[in-house]
C-alpha positions as CSV (number, residue, x, y, z in Angstrom):
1,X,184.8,-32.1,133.7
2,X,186.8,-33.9,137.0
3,X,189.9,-32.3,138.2
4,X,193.2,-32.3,136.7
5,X,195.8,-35.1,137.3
6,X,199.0,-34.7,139.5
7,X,200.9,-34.4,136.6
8,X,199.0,-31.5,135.1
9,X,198.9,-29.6,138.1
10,X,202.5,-30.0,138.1
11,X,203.3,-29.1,134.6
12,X,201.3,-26.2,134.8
13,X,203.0,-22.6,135.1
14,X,200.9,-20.0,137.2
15,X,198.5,-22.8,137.9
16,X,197.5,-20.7,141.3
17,X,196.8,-17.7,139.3
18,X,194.4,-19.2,137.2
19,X,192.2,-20.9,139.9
20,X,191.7,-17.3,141.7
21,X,189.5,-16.5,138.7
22,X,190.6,-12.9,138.9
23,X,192.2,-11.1,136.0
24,X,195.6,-9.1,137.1
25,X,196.1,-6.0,135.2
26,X,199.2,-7.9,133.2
27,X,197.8,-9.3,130.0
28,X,198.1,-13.6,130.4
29,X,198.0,-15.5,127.7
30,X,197.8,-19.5,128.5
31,X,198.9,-22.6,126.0
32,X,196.9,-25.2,126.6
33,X,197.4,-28.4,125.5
34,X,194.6,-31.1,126.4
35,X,193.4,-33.8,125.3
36,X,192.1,-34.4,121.1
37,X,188.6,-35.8,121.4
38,X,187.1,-37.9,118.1
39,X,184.5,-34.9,117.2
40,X,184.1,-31.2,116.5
41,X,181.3,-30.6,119.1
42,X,183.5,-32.6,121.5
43,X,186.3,-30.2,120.8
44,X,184.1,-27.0,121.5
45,X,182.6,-28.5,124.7
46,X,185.9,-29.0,125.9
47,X,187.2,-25.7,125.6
48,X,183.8,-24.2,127.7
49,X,184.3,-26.2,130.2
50,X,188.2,-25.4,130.6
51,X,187.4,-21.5,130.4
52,X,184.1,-21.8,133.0
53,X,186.0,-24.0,135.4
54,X,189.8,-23.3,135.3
55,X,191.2,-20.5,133.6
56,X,191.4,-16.6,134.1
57,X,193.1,-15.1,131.6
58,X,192.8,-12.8,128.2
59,X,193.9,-15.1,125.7
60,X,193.7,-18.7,125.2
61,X,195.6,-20.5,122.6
62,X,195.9,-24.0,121.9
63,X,197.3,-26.1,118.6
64,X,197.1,-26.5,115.1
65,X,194.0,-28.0,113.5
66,X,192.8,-28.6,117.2
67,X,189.2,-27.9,116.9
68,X,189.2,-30.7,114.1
69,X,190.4,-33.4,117.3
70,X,190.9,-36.7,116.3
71,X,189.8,-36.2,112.4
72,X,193.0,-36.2,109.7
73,X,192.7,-34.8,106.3
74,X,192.5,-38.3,104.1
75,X,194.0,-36.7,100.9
76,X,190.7,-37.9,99.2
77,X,189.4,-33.9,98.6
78,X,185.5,-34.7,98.6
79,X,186.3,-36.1,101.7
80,X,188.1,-33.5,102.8
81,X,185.8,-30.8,101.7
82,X,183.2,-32.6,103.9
83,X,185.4,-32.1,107.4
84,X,187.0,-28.5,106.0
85,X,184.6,-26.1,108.1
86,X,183.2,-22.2,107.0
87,X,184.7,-19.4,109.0
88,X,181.1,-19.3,110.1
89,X,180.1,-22.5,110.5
90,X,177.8,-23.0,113.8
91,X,180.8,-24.0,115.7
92,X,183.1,-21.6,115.5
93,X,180.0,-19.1,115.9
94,X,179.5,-20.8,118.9
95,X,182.9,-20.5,119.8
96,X,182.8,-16.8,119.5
97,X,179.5,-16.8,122.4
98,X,181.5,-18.3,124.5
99,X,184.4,-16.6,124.2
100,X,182.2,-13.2,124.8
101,X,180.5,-14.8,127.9
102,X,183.9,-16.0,129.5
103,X,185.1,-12.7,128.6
104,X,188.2,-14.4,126.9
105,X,190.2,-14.4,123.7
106,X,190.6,-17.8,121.7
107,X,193.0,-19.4,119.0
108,X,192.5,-22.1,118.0
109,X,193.8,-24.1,114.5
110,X,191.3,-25.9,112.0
111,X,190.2,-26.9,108.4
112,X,189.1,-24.2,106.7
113,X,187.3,-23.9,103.3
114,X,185.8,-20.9,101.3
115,X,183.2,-20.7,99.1
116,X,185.2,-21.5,96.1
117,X,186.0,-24.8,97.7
118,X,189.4,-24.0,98.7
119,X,190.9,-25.9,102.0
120,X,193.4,-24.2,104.2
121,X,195.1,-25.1,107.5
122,X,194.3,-22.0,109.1
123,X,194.3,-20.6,112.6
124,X,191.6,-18.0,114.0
125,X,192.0,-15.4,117.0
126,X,188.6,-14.5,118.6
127,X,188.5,-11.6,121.0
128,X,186.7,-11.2,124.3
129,X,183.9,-9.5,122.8
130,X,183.8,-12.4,120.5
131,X,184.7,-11.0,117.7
132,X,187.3,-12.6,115.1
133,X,190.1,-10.3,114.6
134,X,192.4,-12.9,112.7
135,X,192.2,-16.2,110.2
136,X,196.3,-17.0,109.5
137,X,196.2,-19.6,107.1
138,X,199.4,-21.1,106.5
139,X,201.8,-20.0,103.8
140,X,204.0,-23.4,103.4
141,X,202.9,-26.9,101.8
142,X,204.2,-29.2,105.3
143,X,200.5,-29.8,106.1
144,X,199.6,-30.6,102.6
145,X,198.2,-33.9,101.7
146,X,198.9,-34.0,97.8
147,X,199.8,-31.4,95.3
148,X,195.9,-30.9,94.5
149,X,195.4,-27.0,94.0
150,X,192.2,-26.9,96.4
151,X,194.8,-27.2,99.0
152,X,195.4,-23.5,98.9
153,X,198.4,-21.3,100.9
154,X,197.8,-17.9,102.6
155,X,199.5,-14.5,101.6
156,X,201.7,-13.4,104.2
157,X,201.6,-12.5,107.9
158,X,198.6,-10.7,109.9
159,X,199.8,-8.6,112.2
160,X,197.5,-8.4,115.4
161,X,197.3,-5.9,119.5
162,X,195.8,-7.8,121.5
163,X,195.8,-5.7,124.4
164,X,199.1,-4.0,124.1
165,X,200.5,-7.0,122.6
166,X,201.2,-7.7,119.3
167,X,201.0,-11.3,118.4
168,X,202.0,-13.3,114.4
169,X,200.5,-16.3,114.1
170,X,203.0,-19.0,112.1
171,X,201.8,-22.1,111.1
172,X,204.1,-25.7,111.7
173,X,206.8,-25.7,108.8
174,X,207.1,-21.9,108.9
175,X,209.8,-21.4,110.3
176,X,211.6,-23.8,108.2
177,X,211.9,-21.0,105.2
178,X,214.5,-18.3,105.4
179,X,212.3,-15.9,103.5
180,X,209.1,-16.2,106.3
181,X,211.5,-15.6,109.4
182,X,212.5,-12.5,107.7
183,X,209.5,-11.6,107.2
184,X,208.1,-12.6,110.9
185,X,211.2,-10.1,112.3
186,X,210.6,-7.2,109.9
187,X,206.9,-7.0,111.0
188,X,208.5,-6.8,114.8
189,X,205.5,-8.1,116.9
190,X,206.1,-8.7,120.5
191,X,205.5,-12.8,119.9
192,X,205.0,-15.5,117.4
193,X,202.3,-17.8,118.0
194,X,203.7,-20.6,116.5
195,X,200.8,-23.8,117.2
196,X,202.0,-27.3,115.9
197,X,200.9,-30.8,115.8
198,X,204.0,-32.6,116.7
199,X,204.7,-36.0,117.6
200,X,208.0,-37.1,119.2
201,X,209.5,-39.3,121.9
202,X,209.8,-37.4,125.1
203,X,213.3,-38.7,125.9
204,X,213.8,-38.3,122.7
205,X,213.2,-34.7,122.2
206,X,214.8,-34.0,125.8
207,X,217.6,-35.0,125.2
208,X,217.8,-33.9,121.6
209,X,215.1,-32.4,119.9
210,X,214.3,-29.6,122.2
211,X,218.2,-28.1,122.3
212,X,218.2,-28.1,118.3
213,X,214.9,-26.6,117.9
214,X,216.2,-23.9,120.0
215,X,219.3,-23.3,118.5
216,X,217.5,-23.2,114.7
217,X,215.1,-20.3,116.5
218,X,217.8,-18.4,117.6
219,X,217.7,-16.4,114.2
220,X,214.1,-15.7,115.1
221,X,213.9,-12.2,117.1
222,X,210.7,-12.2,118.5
223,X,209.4,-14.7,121.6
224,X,208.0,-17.8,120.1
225,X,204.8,-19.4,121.9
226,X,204.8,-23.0,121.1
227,X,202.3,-24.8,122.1
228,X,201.5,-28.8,120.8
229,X,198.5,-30.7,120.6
230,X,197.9,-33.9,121.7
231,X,196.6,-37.4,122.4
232,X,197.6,-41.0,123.8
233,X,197.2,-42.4,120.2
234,X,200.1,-43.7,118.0
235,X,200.5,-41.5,114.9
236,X,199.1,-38.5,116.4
237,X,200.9,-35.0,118.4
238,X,202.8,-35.6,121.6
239,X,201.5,-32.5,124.1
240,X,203.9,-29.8,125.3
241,X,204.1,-25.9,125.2
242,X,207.3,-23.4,125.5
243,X,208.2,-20.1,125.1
244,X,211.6,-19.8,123.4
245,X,213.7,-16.3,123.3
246,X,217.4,-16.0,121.4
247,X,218.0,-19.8,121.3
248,X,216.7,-20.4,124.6
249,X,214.0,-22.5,126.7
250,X,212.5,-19.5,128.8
251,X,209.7,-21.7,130.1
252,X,207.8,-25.3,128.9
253,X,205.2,-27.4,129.8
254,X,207.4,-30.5,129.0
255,X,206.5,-32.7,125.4
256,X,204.4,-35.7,126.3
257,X,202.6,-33.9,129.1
258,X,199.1,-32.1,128.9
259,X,198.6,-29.1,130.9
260,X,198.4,-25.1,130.7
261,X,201.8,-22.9,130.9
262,X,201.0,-19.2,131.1
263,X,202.9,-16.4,129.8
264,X,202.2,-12.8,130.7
265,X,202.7,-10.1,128.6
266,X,205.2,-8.3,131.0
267,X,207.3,-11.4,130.5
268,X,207.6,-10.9,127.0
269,X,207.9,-7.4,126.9
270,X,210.6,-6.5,129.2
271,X,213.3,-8.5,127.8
272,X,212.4,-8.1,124.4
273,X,214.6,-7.4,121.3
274,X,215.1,-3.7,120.9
């Protein structure tokens, strides 16, 4: 993989501490939001490459249904049963050696199915040891293609320390429903993880979008981790990650860019809610 462009390196956040390849003692967590390739493999490939050449930290998050790059549910559901993939599929276990071998935690957002043939939009957390200590799969109908039953909701919220931290995982459409940012604030983790597939006009969402998101999270207590996928491709999500905190922009990799922004744990922690 070549090096990143001028305007990643600018829109990164701690882009010198990850090159050092030396883990600090603060727990990092780093959105990234890269480019959506037209395969799984290609997706899986990609992030190796971006954990063995670029990045030192614990955790590594990127967006929803990510690992499924440029593929789209059809709404056809013998179609869709054919992308869905098992929680154990060979690329995700896979993705679990590599995240042992880089020493690295991983979320990522996919298809899933179960054995009864069930397909959710769900979002795994992989350890450094490889192990996966989360599958949220979302509790709202947004990324529904039809009313078909096999396109099942989650229960509720997992609740998960990742090395003193404790992280929620919300899927896009969430936080639209009273009853779910209740819940998010009465389980009182340190951050949502809130992974999206968004698109929007940068200037656009600059000079509108972004305040009125904000301002709708304020009711959220918790800091919220955005992060966006994205490609160059009409139709699909427009890039961008942000960490938002009682209405407000704390830090972004600006929508429409690709790029990493890091968030340490000591950032979230010390001007938390009480």
């Amino acid at each position: 993989m070549g090096e990143f462009s001028d305007i990643e390196k600018v829109c990164y956040n701690g882009f010198s501490d990850i090159l050092n390849n030396e883990r600090g003692e603060d727990m990092r967590i780093a959105l990234l939001t890269t480019n959506l390739n037209e395969t799984v493999e290609a997706q899986v490939k990609q992030i190796d490459e971006y954990l063995s050449e670029f990045l030192s930290v614990d955790l590594l998050c990127l967006g929803n249904a990510y690992l499924m790059g440029e593929t789209k549910l059809t709404g056809v559901y013998e179609d869709d049963l054919e992308i869905a993939l098992n929680a154990d599929c060979k690329e995700i276990l896979l993705l679990r050696e590599i995240a042992k071998k880089r020493r690295c935690g991983l979320g990522f957002g996919f298809v899933e199915k179960d054995d009864e043939g069930y397909i959710y939009n769900s979002y795994m957390l992989i350890d450094g040891l490889g192990n996966i200590v989360s599958i949220q799969r979302s509790i709202n109908d947004a990324w529904k293609p039809n009313d078909n039953e096999m396109y099942a909701n989650g229960k509720g919220y997992n609740l998960v320390n990742y090395k003193g931290l404790t992280i929620a995982v919300a899927s896009y459409g969430d936080l639209e429903h009273m009853d779910n940012i209740l819940t998010l604030n009465s389980l009182n983790p340190d951050a949502v993880l809130w992974p999206i597939s968004l698109e929007f006009n940068p200037t656009e969402w600059r000079n509108e979008g972004l305040n009125e998101l904000a301002t709708q999270l304020k009711i959220i207590k918790p800091h919220i981790l955005l992060v966006n996928t994205y490609s160059d491709k009409e139709g699909l999500p427009s890039g961008g990650a942000y960490m938002f905190h009682e209405g407000h922009v704390m830090k972004e990799l600006p929508l429409g860019n690709t790029g990493i922004l890091i968030v340490s744990a000591a950032e979230i922690q010390d001007n938390n809610y009480n």
